[in-house]
SEDRENRO-328988 format. One record per residue: y, x, z of N, C-alpha, C in turn. Coordinates in Angstrom, 2 decimals. Layout:
N
        nY        nX        nZ       caY       caX       caZ        cY        cX        cZ
         Y         X         Z         Y         X         Z         Y         X         Z
...
//
This chain:
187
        nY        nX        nZ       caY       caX       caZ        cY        cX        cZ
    122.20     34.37     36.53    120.91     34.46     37.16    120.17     33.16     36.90
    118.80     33.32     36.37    117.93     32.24     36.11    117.49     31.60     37.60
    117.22     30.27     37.31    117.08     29.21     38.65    115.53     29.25     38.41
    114.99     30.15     39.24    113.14     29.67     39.22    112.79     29.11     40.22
    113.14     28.47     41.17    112.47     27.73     42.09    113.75     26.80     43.02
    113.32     25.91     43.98    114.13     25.12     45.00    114.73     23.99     43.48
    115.62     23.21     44.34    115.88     22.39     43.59    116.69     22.78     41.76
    116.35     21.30     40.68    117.28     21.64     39.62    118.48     21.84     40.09
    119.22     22.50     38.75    120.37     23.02     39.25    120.93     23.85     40.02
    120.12     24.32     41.12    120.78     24.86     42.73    119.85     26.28     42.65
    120.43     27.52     42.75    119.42     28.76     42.96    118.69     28.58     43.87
    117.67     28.96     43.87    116.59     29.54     45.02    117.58     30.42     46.07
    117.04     30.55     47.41    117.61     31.01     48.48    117.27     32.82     48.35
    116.44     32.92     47.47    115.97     33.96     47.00    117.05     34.63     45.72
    117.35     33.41     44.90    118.41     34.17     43.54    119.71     34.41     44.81
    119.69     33.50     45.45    121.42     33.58     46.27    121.26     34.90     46.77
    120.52     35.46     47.05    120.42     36.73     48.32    120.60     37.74     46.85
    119.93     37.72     45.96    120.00     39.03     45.05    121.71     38.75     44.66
    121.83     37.76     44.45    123.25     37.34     43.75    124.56     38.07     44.67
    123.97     37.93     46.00    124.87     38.03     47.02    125.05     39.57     46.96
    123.64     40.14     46.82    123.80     41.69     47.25    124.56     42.38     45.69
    124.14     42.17     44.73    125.11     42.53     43.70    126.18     41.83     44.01
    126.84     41.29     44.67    128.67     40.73     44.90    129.16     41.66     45.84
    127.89     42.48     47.25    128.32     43.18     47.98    128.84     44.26     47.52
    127.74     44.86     46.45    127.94     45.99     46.05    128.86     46.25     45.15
    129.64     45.15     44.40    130.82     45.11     43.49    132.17     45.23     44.54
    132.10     44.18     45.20    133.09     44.20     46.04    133.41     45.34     47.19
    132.08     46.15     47.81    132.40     46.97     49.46    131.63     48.44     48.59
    131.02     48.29     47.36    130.57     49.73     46.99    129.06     49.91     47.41
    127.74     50.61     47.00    126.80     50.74     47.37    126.49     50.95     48.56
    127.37     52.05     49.31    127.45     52.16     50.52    127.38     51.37     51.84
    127.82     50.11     51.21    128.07     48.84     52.39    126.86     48.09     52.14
    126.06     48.29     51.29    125.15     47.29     51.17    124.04     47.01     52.28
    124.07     46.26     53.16    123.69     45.73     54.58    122.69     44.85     54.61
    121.48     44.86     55.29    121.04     43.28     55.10    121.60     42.26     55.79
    122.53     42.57     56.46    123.69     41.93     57.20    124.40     41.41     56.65
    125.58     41.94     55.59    126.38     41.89     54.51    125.54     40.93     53.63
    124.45     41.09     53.23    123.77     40.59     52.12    123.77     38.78     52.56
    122.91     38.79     53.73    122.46     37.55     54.69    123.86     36.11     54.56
    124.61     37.59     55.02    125.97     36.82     55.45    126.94     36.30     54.09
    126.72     36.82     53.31    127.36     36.62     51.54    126.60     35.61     51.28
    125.09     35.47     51.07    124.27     34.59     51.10    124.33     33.24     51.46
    124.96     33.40     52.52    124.90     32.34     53.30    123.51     32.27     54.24
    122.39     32.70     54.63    121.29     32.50     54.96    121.19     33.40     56.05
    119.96     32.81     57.28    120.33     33.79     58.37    119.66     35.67     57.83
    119.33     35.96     58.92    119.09     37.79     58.68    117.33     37.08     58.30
    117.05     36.32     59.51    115.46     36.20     59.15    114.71     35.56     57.66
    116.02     34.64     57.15    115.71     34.05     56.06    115.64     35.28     54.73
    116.35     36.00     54.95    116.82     37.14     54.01    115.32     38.06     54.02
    114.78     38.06     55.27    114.06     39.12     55.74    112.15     38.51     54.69
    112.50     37.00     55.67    111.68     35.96     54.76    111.45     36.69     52.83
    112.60     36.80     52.14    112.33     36.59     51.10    112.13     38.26     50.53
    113.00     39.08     51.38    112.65     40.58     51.30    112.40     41.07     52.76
    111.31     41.44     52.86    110.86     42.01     53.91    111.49     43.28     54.58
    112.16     43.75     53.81    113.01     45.29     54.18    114.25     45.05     53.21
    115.05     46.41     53.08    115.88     46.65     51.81    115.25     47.42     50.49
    114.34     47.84     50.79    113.53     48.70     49.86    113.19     47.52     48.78
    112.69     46.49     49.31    112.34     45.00     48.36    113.75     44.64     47.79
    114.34     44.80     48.58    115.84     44.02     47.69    116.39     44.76     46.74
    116.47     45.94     47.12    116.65     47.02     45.99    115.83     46.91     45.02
    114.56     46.67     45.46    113.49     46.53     43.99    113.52     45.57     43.52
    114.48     44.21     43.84    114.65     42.74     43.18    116.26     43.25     42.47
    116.79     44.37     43.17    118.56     44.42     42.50    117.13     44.76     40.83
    116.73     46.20     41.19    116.46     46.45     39.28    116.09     45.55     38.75
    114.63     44.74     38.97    114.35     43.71     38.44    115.10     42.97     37.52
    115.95     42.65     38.63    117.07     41.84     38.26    117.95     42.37     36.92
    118.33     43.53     37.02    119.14     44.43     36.38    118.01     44.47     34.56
    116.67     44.25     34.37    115.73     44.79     33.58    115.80     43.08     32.89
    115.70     42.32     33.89    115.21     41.03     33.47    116.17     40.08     32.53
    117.21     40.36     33.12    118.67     39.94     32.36    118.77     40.71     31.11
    118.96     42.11     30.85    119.16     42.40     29.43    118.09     42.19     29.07
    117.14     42.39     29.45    115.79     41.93     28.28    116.17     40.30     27.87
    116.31     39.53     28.42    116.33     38.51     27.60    117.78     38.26     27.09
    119.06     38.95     26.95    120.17     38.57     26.28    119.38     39.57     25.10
    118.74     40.75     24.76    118.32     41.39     24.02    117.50     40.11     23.40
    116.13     39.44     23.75    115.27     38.68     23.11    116.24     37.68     22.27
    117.41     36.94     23.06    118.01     35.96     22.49    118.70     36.53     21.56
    119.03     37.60     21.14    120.25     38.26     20.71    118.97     38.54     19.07
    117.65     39.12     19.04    116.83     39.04     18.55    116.59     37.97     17.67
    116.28     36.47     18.79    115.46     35.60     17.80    116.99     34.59     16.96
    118.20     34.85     17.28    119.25     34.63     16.75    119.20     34.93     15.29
    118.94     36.38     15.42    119.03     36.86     13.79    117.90     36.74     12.87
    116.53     36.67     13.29    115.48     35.94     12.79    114.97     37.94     12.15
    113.89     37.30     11.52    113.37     38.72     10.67    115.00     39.36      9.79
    114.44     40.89     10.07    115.93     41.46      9.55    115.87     42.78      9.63
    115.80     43.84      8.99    115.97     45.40      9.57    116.34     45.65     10.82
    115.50     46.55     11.11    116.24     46.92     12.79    116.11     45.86     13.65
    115.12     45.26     13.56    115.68     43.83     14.14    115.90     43.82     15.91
    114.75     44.86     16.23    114.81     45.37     18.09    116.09     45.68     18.28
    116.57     47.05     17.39    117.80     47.86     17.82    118.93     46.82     17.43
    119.32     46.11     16.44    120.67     45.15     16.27    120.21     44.01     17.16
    119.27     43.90     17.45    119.28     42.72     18.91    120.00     43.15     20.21
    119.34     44.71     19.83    120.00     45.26     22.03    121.59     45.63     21.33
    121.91     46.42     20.52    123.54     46.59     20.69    124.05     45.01     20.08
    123.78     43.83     19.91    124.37     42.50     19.28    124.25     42.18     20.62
    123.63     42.73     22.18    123.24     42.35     23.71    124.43     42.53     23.72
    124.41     43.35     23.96    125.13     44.53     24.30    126.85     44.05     24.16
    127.17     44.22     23.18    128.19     43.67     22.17    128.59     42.38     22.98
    128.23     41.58     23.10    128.11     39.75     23.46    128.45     40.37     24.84
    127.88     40.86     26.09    128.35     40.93     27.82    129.49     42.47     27.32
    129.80     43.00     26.57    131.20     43.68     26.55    132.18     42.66     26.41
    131.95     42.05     25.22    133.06     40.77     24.81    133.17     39.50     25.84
    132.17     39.11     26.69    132.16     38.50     27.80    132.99     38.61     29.23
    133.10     40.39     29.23    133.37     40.61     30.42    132.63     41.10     31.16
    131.24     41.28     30.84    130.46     41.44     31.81    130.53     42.65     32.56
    130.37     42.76     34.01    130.10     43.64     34.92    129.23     44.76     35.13
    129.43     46.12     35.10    128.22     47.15     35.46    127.64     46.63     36.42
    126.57     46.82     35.85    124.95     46.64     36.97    125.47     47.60     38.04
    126.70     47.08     38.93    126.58     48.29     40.22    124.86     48.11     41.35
    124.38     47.02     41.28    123.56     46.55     42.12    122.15     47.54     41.80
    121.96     47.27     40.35    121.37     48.46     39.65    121.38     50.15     40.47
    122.70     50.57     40.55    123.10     51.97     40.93    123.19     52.03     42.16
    123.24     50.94     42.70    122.94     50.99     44.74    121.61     51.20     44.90
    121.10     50.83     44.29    118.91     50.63     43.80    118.54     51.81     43.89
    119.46     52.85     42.60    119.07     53.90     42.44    119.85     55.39     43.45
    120.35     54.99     43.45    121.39     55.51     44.63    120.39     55.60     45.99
    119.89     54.64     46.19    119.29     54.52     47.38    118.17     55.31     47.44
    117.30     54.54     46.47    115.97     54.70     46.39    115.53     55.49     44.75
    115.75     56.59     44.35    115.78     57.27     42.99    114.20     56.92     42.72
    113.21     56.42     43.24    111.69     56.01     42.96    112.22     55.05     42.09
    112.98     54.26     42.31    113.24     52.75     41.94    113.72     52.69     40.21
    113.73     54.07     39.69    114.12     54.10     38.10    112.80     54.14     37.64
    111.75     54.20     38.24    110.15     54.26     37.08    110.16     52.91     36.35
    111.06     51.78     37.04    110.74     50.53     36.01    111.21     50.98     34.73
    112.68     51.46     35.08    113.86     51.69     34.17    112.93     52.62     33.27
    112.41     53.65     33.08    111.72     54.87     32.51    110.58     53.75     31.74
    109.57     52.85     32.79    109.07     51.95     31.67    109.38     51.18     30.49
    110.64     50.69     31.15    111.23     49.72     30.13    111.33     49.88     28.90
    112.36     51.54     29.38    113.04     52.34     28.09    111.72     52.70     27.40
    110.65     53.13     27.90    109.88     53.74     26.91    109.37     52.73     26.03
    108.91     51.68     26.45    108.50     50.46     26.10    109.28     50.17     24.47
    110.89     50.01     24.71    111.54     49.52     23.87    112.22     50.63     22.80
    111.77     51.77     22.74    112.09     52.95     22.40    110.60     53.09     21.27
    109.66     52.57     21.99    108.46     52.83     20.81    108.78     51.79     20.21
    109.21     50.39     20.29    109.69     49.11     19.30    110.72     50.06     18.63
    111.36     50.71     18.65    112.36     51.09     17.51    111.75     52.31     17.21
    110.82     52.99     17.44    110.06     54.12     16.63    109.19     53.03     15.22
    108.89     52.15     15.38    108.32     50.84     14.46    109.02     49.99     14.29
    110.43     50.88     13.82    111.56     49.62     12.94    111.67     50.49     11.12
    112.32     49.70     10.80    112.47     50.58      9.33    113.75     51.73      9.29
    114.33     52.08     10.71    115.22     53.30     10.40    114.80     53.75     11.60
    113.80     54.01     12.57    113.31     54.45     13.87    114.55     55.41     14.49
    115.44     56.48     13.65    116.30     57.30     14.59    117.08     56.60     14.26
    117.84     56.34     13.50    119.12     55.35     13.30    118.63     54.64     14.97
    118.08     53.94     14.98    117.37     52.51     15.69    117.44     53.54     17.36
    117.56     54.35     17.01    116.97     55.11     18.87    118.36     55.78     19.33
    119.30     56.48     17.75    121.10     56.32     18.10    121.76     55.60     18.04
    121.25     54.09     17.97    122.13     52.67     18.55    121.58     52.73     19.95
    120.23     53.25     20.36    120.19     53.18     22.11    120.49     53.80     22.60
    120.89     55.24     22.31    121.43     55.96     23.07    123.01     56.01     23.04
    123.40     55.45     22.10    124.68     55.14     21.73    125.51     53.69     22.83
    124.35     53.14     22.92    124.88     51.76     24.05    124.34     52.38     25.61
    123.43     52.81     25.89    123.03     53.34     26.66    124.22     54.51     27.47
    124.64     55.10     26.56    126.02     55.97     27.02    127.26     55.27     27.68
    127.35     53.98     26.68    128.65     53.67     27.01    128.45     52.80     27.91
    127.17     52.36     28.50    126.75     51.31     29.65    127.47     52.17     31.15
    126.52     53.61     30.67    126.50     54.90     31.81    128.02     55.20     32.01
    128.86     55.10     30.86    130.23     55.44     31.35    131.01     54.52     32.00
    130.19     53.09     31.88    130.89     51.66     32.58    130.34     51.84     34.09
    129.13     52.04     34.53    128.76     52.62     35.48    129.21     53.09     36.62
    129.46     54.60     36.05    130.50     55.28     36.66    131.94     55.28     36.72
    132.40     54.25     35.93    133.81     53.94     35.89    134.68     55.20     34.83
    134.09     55.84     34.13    134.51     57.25     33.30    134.38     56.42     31.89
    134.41     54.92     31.65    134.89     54.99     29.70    135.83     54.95     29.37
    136.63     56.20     28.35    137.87     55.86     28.02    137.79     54.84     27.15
    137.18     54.01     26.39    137.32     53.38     25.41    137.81     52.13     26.04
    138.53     51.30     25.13    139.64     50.24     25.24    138.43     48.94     24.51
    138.17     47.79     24.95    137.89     47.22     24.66    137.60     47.07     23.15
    138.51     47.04     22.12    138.78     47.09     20.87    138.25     48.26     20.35
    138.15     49.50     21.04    136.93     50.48     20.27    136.04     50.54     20.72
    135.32     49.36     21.90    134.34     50.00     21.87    133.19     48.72     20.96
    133.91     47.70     20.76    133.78     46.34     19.41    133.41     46.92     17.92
    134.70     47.88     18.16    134.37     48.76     16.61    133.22     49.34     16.65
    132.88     50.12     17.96    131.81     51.03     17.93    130.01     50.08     17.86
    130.41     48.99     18.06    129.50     48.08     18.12    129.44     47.61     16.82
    130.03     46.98     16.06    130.57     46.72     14.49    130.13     47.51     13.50
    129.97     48.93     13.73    129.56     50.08     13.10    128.14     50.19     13.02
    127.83     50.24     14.09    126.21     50.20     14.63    125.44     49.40     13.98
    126.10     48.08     14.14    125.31     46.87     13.64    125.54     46.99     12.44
    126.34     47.42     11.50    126.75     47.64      9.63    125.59     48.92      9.26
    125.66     49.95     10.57    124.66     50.84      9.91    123.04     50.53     10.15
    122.30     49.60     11.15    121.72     49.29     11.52    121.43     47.97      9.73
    121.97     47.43      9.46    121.71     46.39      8.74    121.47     46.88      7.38
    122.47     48.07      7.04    122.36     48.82      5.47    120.74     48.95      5.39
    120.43     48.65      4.12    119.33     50.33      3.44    119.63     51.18      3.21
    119.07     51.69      3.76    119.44     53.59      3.70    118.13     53.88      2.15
    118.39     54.83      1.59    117.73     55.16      0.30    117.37     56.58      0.53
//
């Protein structure tokens, strides 16, 4: 989580509370997610919490945020890494992608408490996607480029729900592939 405000170094009392409520929801399940639970993970009282989200409806709408704001920029970095290049949108998001599998990284459960809760709360998600879906309709393999997103997009959804059979090591390959067919000229 990026540090935008309060002191260098130290999150905002604001990143701690989103931070906190995605730890709730990893650890007690969507279900438990409390502004109580949240406050108290936080460290901060109920009013301070209340201070920075006025309800849960706001916190839920800071979990997506949150959830949109992070891959977009491991996607941008993952992007200006490889410089001009075929495909360059679509081998940026599965080279994302790729990098928080090999990391370790965690399903956005905080994400699925959001939506779980509040199903309004996917119109960002529906923006986003459309957004970055017309960047790969204006790549040089546009469907290739839109079955690397639906291709990472799946296996995000099966991390999600806890349903991927794939083993670490295929799902590298399946990433490896992507990015080899993503990089070819096709003739």
């Amino acid at each position: 989580m990026k540090n935008t405000g309060g002191k260098p170094g130290r999150p905002s009392s604001r990143e701690r509370i989103v931070a906190a409520a995605i730890d709730v929801v990893m650890e007690s399940g969507a279900a438990h997610l409390s502004l109580e639970a949240v406050a108290e993970r936080a460290g901060v009282s109920k009013g301070g919490l209340l201070y920075n989200f006025p309800n849960k409806v706001a916190l839920l709408k800071a979990l997506v945020a949150e959830h949109i704001i992070e891959s977009d920029i491991r996607r941008m970095e993952a992007e200006a890494e490889l410089g001009p290049c075929r495909n360059r949108t679509a081998r940026g998001f599965v080279a994302a992608a790729a990098t928080e599998a090999a990391c370790g990284g965690k399903p956005p459960s905080g994400f699925l408490a959001a939506i779980a809760e509040n199903p309004d709360l996917v119109a960002p998600v529906r923006a986003r996607n459309a957004a970055l879906t017309a960047r790969f309709r204006d790549s040089d393999d546009p469907i290739l480029s839109l079955i690397a997103f639906l291709a990472v997009e799946g296996l995000d959804t099966l991390d999600l729900l806890e349903a991927n059979p794939l083993n670490a090591d295929d799902r590298a390959a399946v990433y490896e592939r992507l990015e080899a067919m993503l990089a070819a000229k096709t003739e």
